[in-house]
KENU-87191 format. One record per residue (C-alpha): residue in three letters; x, y, z; residue number from 1. Coordinates in Angstrom, 3 decimals. Layout:
N
Ala;X;Y;Z;NUM
...
***
This chain:
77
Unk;-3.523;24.641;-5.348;1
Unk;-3.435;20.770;-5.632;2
Unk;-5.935;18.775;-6.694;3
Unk;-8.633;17.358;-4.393;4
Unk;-9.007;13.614;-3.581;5
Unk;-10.769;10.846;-1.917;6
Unk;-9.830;7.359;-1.121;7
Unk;-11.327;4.545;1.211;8
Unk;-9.575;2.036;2.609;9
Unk;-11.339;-0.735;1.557;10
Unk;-9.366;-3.652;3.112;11
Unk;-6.403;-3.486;5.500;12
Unk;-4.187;-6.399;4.682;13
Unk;-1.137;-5.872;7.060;14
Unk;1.394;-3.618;8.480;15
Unk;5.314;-4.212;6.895;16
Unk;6.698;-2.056;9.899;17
Unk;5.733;0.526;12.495;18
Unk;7.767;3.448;13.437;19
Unk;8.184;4.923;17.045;20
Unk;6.042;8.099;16.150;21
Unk;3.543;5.761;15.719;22
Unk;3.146;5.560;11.784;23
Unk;3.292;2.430;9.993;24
Unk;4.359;1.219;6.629;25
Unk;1.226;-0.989;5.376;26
Unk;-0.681;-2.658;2.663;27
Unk;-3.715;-1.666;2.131;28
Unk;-6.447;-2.065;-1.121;29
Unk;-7.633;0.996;-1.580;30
Unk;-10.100;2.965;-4.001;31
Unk;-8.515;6.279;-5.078;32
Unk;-11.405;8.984;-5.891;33
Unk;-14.436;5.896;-5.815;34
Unk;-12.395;3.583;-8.989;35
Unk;-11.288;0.343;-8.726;36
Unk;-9.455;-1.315;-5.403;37
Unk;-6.215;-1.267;-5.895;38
Unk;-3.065;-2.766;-3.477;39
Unk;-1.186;-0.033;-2.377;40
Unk;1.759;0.506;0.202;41
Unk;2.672;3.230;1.544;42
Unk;3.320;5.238;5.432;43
Unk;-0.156;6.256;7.500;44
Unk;-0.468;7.922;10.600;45
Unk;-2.058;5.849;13.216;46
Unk;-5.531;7.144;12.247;47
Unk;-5.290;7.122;8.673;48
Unk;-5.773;10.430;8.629;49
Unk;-2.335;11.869;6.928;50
Unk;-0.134;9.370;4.449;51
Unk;2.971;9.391;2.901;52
Unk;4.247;9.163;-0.507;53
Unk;3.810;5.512;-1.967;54
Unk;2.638;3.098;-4.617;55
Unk;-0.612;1.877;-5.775;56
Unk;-0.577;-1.437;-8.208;57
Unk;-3.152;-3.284;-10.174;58
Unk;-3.945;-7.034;-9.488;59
Unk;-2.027;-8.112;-12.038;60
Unk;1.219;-5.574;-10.966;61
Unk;0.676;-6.714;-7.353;62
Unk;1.079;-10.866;-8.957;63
Unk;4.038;-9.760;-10.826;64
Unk;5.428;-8.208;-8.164;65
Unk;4.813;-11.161;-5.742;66
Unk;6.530;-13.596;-7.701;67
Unk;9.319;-11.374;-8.845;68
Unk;9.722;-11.223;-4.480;69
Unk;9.539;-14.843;-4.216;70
Unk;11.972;-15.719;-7.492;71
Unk;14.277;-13.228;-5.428;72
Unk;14.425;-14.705;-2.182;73
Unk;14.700;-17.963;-3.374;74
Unk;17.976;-17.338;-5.975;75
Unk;20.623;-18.403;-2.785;76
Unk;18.604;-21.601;-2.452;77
***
């Protein structure tokens, strides 16, 4: 039987793409089980009620991560 878990969306910060079947690929921060907010992205239903598989990072992931994005899309400049 899996293992039972909570989470509150604590702050929605946007949507990276919405499907026909009306789920949505988003960015959320998030408290897993009542810890710490963390960024997370992953697929919701329009309700939030079911959620796909996804990825939850810490600030200092999330800062990595944003200027590994922005080293990338700049390297054709």
């Amino acid at each position: 039987m899996p293992a039972e878990f909570t989470f509150e969306i604590k702050e929605e910060i946007g949507k990276l793409s919405e499907r026909k079947n009306g789920w949505s690929r988003e960015v959320n921060l998030i408290s897993w089980n009542g810890g710490e907010p963390k960024i997370d992205i992953r697929d919701w239903s329009a309700d939030h009620e079911k959620m796909g598989k996804g990825i939850t990072l810490t600030d200092e992931e999330s800062e990595i991560l944003a200027q590994l994005l922005i080293a990338y899309t700049q390297k054709d400049d």
